[in-house]
C-alpha positions in Angstrom: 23.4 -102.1 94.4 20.7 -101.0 96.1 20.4 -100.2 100.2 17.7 -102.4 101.8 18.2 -99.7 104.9 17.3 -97.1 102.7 14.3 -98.8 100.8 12.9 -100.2 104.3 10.2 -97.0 104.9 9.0 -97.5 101.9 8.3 -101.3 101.6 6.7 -100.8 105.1 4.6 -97.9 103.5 3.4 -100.5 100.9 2.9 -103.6 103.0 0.3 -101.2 104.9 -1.4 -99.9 101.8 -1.7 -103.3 100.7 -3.3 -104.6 104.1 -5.6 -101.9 104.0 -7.1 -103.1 100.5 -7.3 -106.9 101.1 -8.3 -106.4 104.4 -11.8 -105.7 102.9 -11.3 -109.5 101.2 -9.6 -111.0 104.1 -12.7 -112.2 105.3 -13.7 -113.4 102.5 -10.5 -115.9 101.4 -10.9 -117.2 105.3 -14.1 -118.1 105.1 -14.1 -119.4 101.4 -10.8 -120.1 99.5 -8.7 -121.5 102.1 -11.9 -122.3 104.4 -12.6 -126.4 105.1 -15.7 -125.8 102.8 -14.0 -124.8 99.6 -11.3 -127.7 100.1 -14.1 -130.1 100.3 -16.2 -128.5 97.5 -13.3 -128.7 95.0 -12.5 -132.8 96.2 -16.2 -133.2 95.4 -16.2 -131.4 92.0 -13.2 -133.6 91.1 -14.6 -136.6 92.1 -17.7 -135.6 89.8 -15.5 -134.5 87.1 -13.5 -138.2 86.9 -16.8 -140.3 88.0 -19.3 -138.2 85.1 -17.2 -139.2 82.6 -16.9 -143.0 82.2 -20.0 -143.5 79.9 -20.9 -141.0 76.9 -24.7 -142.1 77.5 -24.8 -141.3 81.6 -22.6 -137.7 81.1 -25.1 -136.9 78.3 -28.2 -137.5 80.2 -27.0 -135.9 83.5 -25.0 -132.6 81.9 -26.3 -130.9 79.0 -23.3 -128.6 79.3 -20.4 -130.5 80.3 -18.3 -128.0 79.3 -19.6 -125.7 82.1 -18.3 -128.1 84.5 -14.9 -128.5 83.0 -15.7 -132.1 81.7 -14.6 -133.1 78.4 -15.5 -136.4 77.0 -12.8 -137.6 75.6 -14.3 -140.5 73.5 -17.6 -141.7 72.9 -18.3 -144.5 74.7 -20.6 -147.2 77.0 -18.1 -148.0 79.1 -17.2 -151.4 79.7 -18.6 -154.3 82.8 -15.6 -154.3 85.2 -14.6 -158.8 86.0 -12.4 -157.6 88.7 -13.6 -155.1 90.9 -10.4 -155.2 92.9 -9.3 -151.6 91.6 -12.8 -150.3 92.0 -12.7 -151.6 95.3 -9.3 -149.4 96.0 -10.2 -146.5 94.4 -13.6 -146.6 97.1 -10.8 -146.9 100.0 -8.7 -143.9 98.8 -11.7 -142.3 98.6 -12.7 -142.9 102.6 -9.5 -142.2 103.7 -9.5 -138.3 101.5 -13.0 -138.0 103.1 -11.7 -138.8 107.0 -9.2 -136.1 106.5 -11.4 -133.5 106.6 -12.9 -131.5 109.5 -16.1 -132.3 110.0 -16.7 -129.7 112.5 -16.0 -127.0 109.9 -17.9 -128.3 107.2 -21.3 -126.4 106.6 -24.4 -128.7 107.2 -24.7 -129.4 103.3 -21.6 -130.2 102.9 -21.8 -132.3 106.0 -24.7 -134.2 105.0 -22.4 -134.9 101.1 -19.9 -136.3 103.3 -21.9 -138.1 105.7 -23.6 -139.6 102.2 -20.6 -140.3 100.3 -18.5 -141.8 103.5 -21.6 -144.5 103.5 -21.8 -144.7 100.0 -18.6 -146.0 100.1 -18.6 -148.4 102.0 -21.7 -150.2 101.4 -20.5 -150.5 97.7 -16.8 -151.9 99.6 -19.0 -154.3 101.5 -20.3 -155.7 98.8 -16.4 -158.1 98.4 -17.0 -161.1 96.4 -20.2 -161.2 96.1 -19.9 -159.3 93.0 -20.8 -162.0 90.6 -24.1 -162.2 92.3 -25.3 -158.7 90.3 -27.0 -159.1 87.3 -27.1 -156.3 84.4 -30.0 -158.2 82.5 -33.3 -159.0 83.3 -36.5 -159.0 81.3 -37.6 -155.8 82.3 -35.3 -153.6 84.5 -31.6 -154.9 82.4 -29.6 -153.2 80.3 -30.9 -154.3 77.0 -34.1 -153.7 77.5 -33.3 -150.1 79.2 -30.6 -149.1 76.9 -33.4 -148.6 73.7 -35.5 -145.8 75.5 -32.3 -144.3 76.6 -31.3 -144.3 72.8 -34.3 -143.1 71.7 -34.6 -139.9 74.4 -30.6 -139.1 73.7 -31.3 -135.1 73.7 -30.1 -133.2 70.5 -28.6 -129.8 72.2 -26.2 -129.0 69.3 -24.6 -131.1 66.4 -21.9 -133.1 68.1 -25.0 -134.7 70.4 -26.3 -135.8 66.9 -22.5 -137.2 66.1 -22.1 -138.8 69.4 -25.5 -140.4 69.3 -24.5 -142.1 65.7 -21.4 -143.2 67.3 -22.9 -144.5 70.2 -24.6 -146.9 68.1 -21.5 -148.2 66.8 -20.5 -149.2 70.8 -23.3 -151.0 71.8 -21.7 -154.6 70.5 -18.7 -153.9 72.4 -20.3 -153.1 75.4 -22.7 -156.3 75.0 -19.0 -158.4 74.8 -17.9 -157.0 78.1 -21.4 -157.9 79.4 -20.8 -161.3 77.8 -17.5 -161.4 79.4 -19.2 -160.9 83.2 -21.7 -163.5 82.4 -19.3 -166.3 81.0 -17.5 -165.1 84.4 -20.6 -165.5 86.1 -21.3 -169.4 84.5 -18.3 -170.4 85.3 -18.6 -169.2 89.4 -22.2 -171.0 89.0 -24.0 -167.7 89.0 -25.3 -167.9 85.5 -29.6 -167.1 85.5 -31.7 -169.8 85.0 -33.0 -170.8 81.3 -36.4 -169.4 82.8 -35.5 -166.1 82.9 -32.7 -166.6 79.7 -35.7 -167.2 77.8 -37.5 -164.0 79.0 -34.2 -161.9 78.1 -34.2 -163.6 74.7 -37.5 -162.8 74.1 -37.3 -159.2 75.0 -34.6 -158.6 72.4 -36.0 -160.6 70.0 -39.1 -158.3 70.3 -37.2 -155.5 69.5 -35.0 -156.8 66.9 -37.7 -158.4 64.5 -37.8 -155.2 62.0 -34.3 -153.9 61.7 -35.9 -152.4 58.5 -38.8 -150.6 60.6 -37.5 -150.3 63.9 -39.0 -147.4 66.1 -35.6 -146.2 66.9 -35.7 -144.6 63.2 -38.8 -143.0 63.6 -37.8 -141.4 66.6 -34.8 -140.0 65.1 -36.3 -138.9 62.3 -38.9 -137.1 64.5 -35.9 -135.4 66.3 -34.0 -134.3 63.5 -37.4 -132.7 62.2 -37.2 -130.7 65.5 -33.3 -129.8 65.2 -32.6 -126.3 63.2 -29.1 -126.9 63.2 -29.1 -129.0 60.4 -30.0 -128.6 56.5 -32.4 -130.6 54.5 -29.2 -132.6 53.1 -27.8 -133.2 56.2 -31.1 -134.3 57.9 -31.1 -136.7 54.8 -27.8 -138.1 55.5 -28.4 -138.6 58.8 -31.3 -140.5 58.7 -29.5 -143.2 56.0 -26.6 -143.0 58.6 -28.8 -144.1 61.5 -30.7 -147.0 59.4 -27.6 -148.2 58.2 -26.2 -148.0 62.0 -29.6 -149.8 63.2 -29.1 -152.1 60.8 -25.4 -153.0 61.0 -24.2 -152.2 64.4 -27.2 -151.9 66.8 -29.1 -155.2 65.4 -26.3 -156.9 65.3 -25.3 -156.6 68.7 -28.1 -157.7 70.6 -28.1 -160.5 67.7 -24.3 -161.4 69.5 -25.9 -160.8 72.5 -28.1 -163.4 72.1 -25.8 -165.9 70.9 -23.6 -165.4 73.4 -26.3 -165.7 76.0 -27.6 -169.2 74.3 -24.2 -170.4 74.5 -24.6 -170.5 78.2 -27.8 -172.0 78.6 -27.6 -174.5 81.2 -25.2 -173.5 83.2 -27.2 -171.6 85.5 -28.8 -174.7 87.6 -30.6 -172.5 90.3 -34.1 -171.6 89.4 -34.7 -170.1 93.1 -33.9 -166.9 94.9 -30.6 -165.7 96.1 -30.4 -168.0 99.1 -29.5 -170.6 97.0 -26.2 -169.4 96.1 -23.2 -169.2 97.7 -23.2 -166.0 99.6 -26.4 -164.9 98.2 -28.0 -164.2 101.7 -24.8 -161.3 102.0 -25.4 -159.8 98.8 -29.3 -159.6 99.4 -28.3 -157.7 102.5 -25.8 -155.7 100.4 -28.8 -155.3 98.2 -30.7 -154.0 101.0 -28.6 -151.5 102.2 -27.2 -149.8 98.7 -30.9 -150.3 96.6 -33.3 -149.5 99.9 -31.1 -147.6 101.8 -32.0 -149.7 105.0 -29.5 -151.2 107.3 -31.9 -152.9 109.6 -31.1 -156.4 108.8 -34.3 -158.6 107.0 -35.5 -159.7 110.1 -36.4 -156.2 111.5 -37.8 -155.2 107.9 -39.9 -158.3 108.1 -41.2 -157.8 111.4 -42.2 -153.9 110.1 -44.1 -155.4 107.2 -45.5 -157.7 108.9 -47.4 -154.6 111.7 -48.2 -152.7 108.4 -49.9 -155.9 107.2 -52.3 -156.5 110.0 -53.1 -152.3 111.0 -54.0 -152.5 106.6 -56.2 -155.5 107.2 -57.8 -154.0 110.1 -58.9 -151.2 108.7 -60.0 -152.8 105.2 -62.1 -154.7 107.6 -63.5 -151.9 109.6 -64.3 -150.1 106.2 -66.2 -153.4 104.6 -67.8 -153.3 107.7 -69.0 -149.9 107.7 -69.6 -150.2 103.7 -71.1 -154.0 102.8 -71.4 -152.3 99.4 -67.5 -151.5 98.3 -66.2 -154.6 97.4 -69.2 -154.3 94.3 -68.8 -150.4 93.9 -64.4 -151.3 93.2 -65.7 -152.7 89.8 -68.0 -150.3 88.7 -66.5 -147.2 90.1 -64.1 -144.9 88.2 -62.6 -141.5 87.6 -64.1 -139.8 84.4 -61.8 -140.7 81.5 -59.0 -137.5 81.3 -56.0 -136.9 79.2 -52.8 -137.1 81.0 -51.7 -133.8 80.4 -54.9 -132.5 81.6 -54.2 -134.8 84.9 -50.9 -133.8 85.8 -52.2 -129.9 85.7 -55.4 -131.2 88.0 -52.4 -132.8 90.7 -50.2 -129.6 90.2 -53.3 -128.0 92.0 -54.4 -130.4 94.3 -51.0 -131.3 96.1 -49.9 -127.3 97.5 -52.0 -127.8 100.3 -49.8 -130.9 101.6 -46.3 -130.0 99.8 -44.6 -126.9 99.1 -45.2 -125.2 96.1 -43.0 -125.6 93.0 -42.9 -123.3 90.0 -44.6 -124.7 87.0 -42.1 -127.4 84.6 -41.9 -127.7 81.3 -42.9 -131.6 80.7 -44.6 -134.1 78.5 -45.9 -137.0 78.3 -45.2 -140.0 76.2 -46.0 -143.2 75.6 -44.4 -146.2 75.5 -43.9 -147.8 72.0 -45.7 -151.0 71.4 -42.8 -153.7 71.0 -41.5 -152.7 74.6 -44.7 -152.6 76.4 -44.3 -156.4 77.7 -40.9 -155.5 78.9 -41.1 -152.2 80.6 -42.5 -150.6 83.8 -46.1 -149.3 83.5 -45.0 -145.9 84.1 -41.9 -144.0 84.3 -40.1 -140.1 84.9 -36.8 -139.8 82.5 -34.9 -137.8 85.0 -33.5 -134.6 82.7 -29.8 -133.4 83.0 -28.9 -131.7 86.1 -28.2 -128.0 83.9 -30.9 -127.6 82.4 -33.6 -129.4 84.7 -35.2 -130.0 81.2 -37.3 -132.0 79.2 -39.0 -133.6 81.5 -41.0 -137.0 80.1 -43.6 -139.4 81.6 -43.7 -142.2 79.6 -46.9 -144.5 80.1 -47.4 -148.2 79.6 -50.6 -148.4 77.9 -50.8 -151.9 78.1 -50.6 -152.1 82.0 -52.7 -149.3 82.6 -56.8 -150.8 83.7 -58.8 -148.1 85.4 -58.8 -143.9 85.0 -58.1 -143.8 89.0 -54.9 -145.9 88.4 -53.8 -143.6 85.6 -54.5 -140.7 88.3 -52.3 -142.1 90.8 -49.6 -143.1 88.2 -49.3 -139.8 86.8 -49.0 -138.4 90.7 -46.5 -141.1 91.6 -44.5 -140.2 88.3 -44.9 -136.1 88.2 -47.0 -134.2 90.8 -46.1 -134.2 93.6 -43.8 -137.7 92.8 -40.6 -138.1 91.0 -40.7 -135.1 88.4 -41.6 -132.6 91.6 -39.2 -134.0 93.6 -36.5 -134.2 91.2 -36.4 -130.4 90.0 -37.4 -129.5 94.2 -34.1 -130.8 94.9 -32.5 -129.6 91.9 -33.7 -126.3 92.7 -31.8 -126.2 96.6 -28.4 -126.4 93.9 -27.1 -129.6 95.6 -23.6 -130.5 95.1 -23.3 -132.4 91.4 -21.9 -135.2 93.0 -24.9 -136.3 94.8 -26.5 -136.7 91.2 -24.2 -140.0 90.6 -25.3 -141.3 93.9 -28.3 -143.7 93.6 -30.7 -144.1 96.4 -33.7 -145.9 94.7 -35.3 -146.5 98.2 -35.8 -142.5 99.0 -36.7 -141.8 94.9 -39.1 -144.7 94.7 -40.0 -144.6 98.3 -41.0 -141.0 98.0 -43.1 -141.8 95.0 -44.9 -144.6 96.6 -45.4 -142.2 99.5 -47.5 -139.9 97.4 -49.6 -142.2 95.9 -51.3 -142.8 99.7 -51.9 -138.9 99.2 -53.1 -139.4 95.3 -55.6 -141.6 96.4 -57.5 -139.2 98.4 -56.9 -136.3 96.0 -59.3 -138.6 93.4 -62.6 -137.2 93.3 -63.9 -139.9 94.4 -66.1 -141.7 97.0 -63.4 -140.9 100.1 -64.2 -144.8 101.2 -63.5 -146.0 98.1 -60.0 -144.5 97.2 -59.2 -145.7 101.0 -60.1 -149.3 100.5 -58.4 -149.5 97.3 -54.7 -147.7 98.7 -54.8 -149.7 101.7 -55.7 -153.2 99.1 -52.6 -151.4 96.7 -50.3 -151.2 100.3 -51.4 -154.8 101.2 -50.4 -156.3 97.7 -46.7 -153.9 97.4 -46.4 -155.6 101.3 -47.1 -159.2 100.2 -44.3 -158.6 97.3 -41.9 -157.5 99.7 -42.5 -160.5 102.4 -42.1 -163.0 99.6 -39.0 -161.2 98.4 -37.5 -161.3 101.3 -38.9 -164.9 101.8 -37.5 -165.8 98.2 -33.8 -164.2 98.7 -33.2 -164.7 102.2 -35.4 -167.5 103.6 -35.2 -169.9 100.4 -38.8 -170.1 99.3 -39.8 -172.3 96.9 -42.2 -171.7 94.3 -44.4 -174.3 95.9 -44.4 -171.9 99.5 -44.8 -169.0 97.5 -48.0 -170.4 96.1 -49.1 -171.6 99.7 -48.3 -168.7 101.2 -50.1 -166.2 98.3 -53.3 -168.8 98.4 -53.5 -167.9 102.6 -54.5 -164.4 100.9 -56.4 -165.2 98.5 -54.8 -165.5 94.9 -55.4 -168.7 93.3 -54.3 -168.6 89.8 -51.3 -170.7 89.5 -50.1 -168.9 86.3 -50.4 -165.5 88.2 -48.5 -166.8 91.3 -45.4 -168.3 88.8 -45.3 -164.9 87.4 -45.2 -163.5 90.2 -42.2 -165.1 91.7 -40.6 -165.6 88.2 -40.2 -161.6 88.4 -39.2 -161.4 92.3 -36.4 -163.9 91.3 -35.5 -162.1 88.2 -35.2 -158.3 90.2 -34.7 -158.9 94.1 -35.1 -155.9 96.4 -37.1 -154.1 93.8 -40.6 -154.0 95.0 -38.8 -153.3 98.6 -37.4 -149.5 96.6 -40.6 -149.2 96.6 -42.7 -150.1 99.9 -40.2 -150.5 102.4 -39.3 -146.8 101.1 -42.9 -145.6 101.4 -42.5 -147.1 105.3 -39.9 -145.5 105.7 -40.8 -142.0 104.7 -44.0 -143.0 106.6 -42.3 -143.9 109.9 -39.5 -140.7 109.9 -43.4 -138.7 109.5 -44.6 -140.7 112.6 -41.7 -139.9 114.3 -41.3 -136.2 113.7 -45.3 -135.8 114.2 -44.4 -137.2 117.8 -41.5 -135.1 118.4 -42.9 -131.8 117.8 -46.3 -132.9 119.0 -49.3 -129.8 118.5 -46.5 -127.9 116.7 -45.6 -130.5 113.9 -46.5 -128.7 110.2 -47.0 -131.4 107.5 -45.8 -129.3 104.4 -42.9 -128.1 106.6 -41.9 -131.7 107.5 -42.3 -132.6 103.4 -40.2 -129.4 102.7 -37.3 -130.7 105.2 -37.5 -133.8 103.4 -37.2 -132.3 99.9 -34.5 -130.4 101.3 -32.2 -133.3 102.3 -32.7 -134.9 99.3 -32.1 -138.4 97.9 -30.6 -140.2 100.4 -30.2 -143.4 103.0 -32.6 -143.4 105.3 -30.2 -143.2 108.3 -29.1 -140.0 106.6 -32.3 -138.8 106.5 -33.2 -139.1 110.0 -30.0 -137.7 111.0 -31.0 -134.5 109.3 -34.3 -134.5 110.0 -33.4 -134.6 114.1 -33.9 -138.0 114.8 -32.3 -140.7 117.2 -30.4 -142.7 115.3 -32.5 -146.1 115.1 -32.7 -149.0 112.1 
């Protein structure tokens, strides 16, 4: 047995040594491993961990590299459309509550702002309650099945399980279509089903892009990727490609086949061929709409009354330029950029835009184009955002068929890469954010922020300085008449017959134009608002801070600040940027 007494000097002799060495670390695991910071930072990177996972297609196209990030896919699949959102709503709570433990104070100002983001995240998506059956997953051209083939078709190849997963993906398209089914015969039966208007429209679409199961451009484009892939030999490459057609062929064409069956079956049932308003509780979900797709909690009213000063100050000066001009409503037809490739236009606009935003180090990118049985369905333009590890390939993919003059391609290309979505994307990217503001969506800072730089893109165009003005401020009028009639539509009740009053007070007089035109408000509401009411609102927090810092105020510094907050709610946004806290 051994005397403590006569062991003490030396235990005390160690204790000491051993202060003296992690005293140099102490520091160190204060301020970082037990600090409020790394608690928070390891509940984040959990919550990424669990949230990344529950589709193969979104943990492939925002991790390259999941393995890096300690997230292992455990089966390939789509995931399925939740009919009761009662545990998703749960899970949010648990989530607020973990969040409201921590100390604020001792949080850094990132991982402030993260909380501050999340917290509000939250509990918009919690305030959304019943209204749940009011959101739609299909729609001509911003739903599911008519996003779900360029996501197919841009599924990166990094190594040979991405080739495996992809062919297995393929296999779980017609179950996720049935859980989509499921929601929609849920849907009928609440008396939320879409109208046969805009049925027709979806069953169109997929029709489009069913028609040649033999020749569909999904094969080519495999093909095209395997040809690129050096992992593979000749053999394998050749059993792939039979894999895939047989896949296309038996699973994929099959499924939006079911799809569409299932979606005929309900034809009828949807008896309102108006806006939102119309439905029970539709006027609450347009305002959750509002808040968790703009990121604007001023309530429509306020938003209206905004568009509505931006509407008159653009007519104003459209009339002070005619004025001046007599000659620029002629010259807008027969005025135009010289003709210029893409790629050679994105390289002019990395040039051009350093002298209003900060400078970013050259990306690797490409363009691409649209292929021709999805060009009635999709966006004219658009940025496939890469995966948040590798910050790469970047793609631009152009509509052809909705592109009409060089100087809209020019503003296109700046609104999709310099300095729009690609620039902003790999900016932030670039300040390492926290991975699980990746998963958080804020469509009315991305798309806002785009829309923003094409007011900029217009005067970059080497062009007549009176011209590019009249035709941003007639492109700003026309995005603000969308948004008045979508609010109109949603939350006012607007018929088509006021709708085509209302758009004949300004001019447009094609009946078939005007339908169209509130055909597609009705099929995506809040959409065009992403857009404009985000431009106003990256234009107002400018205003603001311009008035703030007076003589002193920098422009690049104020985009930089910007950048640096990220994607975002607006009220976040201000709060960062030093604001008073206002609608």
């Amino acid at each position: 047995m051994f005397s403590i007494k006569s062991r003490r000097p030396l235990f005390i002799s160690l204790g000491l040594c051993l202060a003296l060495c992690l005293g140099l670390g102490l520091g160190y695991l204060t301020s970082h491993v037990f600090s409020e910071d790394a608690k928070f930072q390891k509940f984040t990177r959990q919550l990424f961990q669990s949230e990344v996972n529950g589709s193969t297609l979104n943990l492939h196209y925002t991790l390259a590299h999941p393995e890096d990030y300690k997230v292992a896919s455990e089966q390939v699949t789509l995931g399925t459309i939740p009919t009761d959102p009662s545990s998703t709503y749960s899970q949010l709570e648990n989530y607020e509550q973990s969040l409201q433990d921590f100390s604020y104070e001792d949080l850094s100002k990132d991982n402030q702002l993260t909380l501050d983001l999340l917290l509000l995240y939250f509990h918009t998506e919690r305030s959304l309650g019943d209204q749940y059956l009011l959101e739609e997953i299909l729609s001509p051209s911003l739903g599911t099945q008519a996003q779900l083939p360029i996501l197919l078709a841009e599924y990166a190849f990094y190594d040979k399980q991405d080739i495996t997963d992809y062919l297995k993906l393929l296999t779980c398209v017609g179950d996720y279509f049935k859980s989509i089914l499921d929601f929609e015969r849920e849907k009928s039966q609440a008396g939320y089903f879409m109208s046969d208007t805009t049925l027709d429209r979806i069953l169109e679409q997929c029709q489009a892009f069913i028609k040649n199961p033999s020749d569909n451009y999904l094969q080519e484009i495999f093909q095209d990727k395997l040809n690129d892939f050096s992992g593979l030999s000749k053999k394998e490459k050749k059993q792939c490609i039979a894999t895939h057609q047989k896949l296309i062929e038996n699973s994929l064409i099959p499924a939006y086949e079911n799809l569409m069956e299932g979606l005929e079956e309900l034809r009828g049932t949807g008896k309102n061929e108006n806006g939102l308003y119309y439905l029970d509780g539709g006027q609450e979900y347009y305002q959750y709409l509002l808040r968790s797709q703009v990121g604007v909690y001023a309530s429509p009213e306020v938003i209206e009354q905004r568009l509505y000063r931006q509407l008159f100050a653009d007519y104003q000066e459209m009339s002070e330029l005619l004025e001046e001009h007599p000659d620029l409503i002629s010259r807008v037809f027969s005025e135009d950029l010289p003709k210029s490739k893409p790629k050679d236009t994105l390289e002019e606009l990395e040039s051009l835009y350093q002298k209003d935003f900060p400078k970013l180090e050259e990306p690797k990118y490409e363009v691409k184009y649209v292929h021709k049985s999805m060009e009635d369905y999709l966006s004219p333009a658009f940025y496939l955002t890469p995966p948040i590890d590798t910050q790469s390939p970047n793609t631009i993919y152009i509509n052809q068929a909705s592109q009409t003059s060089n100087l809209e391609l020019f503003t296109t290309l700046a609104h999709e890469g310099f300095p729009g979505h690609l620039y902003q994307t790999l900016y932030f990217s670039r300040q390492d954010p926290d991975p699980i503001r990746n998963l958080i969506t804020c469509g009315g800072y991305i798309e806002g922020w785009a829309t923003y730089i094409e007011s900029y893109a217009y005067g970059y165009a080497d062009a007549a300085p009176e011209l590019t003005r009249l035709l941003w401020l007639n492109r700003s009028v026309n995005l603000n008449l969308y948004c008045l009639l979508d609010i109109g539509i949603h939350y006012h009740g607007w018929t088509l017959s006021q709708v085509s009053q209302y758009l004949k007070m300004f001019g447009f007089q094609d009946e078939a134009v005007i339908e169209e035109i509130y055909q597609y408000i009705i099929e995506t509401p809040a959409n065009y608002l992403r857009y404009y009411v985000g431009y106003l609102g990256f234009y107002d927090l400018k205003s603001a801070v311009q008035q703030k810092e007076g003589n002193s105020f920098d422009l690049k510094e104020f985009h930089r600040d910007v950048l640096e907050i990220g994607p975002a709610p607006f009220p976040i946004v201000q709060k960062y940027l030093g604001l008073s806290s206002k609608n």
